[in-house]
Structure formats: C-alpha cells, structure tokens
N, CA, C and O atoms as a GROMACS GRO file, in nm:
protein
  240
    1UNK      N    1   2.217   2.579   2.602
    1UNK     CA    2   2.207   2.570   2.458
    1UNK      C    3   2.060   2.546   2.423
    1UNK      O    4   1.997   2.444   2.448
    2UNK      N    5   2.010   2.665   2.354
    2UNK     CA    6   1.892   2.629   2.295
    2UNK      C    7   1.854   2.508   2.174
    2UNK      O    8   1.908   2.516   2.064
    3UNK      N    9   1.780   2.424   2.196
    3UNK     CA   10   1.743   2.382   2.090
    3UNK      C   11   1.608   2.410   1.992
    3UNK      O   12   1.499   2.444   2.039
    4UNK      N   13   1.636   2.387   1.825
    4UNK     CA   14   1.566   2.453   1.759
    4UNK      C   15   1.455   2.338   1.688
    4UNK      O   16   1.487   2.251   1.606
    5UNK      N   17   1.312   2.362   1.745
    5UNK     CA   18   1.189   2.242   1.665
    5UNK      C   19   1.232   2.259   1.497
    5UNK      O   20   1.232   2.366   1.437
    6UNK      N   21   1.256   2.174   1.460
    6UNK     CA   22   1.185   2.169   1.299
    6UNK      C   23   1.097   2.057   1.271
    6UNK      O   24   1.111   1.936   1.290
    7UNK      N   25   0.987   2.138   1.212
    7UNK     CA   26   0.839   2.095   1.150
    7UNK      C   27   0.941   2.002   1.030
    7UNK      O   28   1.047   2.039   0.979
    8UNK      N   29   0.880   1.894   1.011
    8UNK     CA   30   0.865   1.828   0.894
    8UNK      C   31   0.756   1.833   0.802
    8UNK      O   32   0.641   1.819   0.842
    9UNK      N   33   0.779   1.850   0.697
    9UNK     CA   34   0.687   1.882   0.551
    9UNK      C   35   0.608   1.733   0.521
    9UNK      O   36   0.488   1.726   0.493
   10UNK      N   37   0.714   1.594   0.536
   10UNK     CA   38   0.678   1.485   0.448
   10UNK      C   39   0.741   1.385   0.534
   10UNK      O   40   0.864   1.383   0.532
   11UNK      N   41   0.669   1.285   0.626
   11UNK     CA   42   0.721   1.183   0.714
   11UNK      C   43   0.728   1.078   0.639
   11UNK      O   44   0.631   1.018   0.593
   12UNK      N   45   0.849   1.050   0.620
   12UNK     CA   46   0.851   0.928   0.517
   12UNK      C   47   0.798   0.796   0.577
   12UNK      O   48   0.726   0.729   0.502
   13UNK      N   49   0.815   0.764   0.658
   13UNK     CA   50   0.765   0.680   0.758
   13UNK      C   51   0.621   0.586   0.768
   13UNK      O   52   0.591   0.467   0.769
   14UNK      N   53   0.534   0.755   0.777
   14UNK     CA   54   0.377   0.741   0.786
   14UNK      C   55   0.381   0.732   0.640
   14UNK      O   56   0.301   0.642   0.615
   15UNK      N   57   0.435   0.780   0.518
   15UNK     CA   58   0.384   0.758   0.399
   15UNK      C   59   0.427   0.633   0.367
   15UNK      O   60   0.354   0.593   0.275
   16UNK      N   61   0.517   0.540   0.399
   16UNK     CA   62   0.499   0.439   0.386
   16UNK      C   63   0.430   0.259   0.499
   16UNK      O   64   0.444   0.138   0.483
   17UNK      N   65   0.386   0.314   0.564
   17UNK     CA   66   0.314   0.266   0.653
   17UNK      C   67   0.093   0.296   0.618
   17UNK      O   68  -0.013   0.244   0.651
   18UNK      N   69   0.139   0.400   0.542
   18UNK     CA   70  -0.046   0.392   0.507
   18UNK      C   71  -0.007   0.317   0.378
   18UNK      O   72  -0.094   0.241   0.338
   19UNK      N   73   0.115   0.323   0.300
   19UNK     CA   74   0.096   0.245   0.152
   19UNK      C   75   0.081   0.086   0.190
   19UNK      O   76   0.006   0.009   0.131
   20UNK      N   77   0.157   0.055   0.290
   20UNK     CA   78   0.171  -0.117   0.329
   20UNK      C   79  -0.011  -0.120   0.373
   20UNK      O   80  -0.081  -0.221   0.364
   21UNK      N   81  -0.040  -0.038   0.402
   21UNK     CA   82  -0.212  -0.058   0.503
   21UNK      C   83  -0.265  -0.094   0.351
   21UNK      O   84  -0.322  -0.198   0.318
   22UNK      N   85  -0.233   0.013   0.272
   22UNK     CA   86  -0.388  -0.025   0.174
   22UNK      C   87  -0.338  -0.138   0.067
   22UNK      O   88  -0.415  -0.203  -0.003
   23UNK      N   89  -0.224  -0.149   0.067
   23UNK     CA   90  -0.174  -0.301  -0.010
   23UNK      C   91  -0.240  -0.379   0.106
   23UNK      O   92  -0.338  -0.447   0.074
   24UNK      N   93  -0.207  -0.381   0.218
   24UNK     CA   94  -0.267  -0.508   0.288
   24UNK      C   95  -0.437  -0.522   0.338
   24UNK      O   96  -0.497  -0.609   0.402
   25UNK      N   97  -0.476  -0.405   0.281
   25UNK     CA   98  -0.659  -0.456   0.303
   25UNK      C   99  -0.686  -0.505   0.174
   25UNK      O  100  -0.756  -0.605   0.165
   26UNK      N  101  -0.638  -0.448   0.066
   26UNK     CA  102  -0.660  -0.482  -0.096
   26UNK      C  103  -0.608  -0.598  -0.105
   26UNK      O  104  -0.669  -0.630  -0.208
   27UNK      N  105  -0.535  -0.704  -0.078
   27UNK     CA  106  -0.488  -0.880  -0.078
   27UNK      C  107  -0.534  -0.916   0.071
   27UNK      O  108  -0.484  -0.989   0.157
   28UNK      N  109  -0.612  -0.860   0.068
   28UNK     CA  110  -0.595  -0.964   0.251
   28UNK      C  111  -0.699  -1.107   0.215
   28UNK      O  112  -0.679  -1.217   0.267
   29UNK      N  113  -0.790  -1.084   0.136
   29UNK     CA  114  -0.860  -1.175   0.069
   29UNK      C  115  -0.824  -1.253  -0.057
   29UNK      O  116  -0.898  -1.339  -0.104
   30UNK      N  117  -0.707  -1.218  -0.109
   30UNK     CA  118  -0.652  -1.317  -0.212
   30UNK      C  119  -0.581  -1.388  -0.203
   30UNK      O  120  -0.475  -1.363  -0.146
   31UNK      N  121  -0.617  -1.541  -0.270
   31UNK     CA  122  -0.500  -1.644  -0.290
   31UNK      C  123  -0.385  -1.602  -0.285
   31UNK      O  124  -0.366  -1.481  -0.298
   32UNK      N  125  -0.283  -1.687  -0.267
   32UNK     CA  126  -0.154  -1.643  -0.306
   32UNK      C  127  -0.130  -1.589  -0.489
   32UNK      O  128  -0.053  -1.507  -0.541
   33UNK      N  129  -0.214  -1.661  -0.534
   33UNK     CA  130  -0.181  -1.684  -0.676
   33UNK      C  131  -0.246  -1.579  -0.720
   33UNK      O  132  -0.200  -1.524  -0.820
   34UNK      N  133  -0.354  -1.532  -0.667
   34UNK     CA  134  -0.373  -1.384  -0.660
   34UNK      C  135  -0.347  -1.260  -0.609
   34UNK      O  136  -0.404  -1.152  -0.612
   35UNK      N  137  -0.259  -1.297  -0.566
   35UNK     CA  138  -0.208  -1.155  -0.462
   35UNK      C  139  -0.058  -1.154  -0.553
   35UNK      O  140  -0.004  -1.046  -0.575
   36UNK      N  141  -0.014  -1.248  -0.588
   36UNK     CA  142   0.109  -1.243  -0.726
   36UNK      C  143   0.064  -1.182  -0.880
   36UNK      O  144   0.138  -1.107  -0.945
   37UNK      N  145  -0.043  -1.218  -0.916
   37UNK     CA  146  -0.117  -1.170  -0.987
   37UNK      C  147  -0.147  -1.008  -0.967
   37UNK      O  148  -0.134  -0.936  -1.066
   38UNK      N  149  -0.182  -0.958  -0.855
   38UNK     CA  150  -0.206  -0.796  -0.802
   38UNK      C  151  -0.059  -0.732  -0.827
   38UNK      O  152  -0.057  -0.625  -0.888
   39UNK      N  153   0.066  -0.790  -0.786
   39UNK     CA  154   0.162  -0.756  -0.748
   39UNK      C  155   0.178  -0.717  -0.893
   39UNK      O  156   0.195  -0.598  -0.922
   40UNK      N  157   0.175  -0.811  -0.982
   40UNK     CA  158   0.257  -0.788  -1.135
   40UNK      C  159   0.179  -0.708  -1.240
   40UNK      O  160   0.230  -0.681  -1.349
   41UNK      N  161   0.006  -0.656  -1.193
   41UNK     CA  162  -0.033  -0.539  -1.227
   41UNK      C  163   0.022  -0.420  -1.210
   41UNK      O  164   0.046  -0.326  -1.286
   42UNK      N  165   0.048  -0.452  -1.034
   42UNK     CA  166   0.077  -0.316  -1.017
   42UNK      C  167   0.222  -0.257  -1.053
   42UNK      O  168   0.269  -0.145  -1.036
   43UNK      N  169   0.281  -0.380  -1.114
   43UNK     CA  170   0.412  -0.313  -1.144
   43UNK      C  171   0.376  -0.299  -1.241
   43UNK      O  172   0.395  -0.181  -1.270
   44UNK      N  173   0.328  -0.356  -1.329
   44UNK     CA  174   0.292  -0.276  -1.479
   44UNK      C  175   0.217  -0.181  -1.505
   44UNK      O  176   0.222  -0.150  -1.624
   45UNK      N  177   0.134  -0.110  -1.432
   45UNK     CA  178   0.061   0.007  -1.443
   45UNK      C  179   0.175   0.101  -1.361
   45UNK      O  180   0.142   0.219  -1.373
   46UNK      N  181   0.285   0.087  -1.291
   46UNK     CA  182   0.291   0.217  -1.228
   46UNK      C  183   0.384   0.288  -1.308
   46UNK      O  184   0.439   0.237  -1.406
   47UNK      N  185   0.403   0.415  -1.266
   47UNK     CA  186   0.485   0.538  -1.305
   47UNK      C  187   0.625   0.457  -1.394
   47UNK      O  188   0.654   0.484  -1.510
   48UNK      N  189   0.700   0.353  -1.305
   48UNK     CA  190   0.805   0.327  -1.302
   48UNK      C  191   0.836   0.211  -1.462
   48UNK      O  192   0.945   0.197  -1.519
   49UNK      N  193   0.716   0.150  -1.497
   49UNK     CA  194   0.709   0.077  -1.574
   49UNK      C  195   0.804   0.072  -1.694
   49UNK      O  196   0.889  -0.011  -1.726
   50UNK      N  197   0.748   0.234  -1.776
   50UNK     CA  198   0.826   0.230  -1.902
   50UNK      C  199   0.981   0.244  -1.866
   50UNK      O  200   1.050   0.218  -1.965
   51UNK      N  201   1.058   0.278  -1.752
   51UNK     CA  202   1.186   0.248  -1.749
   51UNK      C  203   1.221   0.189  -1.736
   51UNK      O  204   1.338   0.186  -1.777
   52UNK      N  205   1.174   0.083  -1.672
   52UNK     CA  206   1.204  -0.071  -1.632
   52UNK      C  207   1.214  -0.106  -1.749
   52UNK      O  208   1.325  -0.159  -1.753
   53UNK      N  209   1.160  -0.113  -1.869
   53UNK     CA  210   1.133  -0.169  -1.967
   53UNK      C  211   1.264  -0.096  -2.050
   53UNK      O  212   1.348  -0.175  -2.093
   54UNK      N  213   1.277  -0.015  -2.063
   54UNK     CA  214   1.377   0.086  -2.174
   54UNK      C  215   1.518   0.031  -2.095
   54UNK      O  216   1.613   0.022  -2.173
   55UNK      N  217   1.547  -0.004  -1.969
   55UNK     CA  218   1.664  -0.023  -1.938
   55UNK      C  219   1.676  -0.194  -1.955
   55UNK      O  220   1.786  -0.245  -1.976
   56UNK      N  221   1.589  -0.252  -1.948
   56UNK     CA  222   1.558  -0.442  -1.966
   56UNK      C  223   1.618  -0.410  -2.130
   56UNK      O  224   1.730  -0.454  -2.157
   57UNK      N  225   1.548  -0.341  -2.227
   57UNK     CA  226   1.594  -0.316  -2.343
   57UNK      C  227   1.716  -0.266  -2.439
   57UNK      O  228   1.754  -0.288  -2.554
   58UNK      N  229   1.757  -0.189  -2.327
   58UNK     CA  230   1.933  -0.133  -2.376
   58UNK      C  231   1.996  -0.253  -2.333
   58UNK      O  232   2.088  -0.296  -2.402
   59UNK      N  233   1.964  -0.313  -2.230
   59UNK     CA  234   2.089  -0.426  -2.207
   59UNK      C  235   2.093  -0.533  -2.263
   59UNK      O  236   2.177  -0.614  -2.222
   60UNK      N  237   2.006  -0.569  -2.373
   60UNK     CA  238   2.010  -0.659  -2.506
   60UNK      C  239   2.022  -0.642  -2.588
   60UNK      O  240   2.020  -0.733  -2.671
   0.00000   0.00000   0.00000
C-alpha cells in the first residue's frame, strides 16, 4: 500500500508557537501589573474587540 505525502499550507502549531515567542520577549521585562496592563490592550485593540462588546451588549 502506497502512501500519499501531503504538503501542509498552514501549521497551526508553528503559528502559534512564534505568537507565544513574541508575547513572551514583549513582557519578559514587565511587572506583573504590567504585563496585565499589555494583556487588556491587546484585547482591546484586536480584530475581536467590537464583538466582544456587541455580544456583552445584547445580553443586557
């Protein structure tokens, strides 16, 4: 029985293993109280924000 290679397009894996790298050189020097502080930027600047917000909002 032959077996057949398939190429992968997108290693989910490595894409999340370089995201943990550059979160962890970007806080490796901050307080705790700053690295909580980084965290709650970055949830408010990202992509995901305004839904978070529109669904926090329908459920009141």
């Amino acid at each position: 029985m032959s077996q057949t290679k398939i190429e992968k397009g997108f290693d989910c894996l490595e894409f999340k293993q370089q995201a943990q790298d550059k979160i962890s050189s970007e806080i490796k020097n901050l307080t705790p109280a700053e690295q909580i502080e980084y965290f709650r930027q970055q949830a408010e600047s990202s992509s995901l924000s305004q839904w978070r917000k529109s669904i926090k909002n329908r459920s009141t």
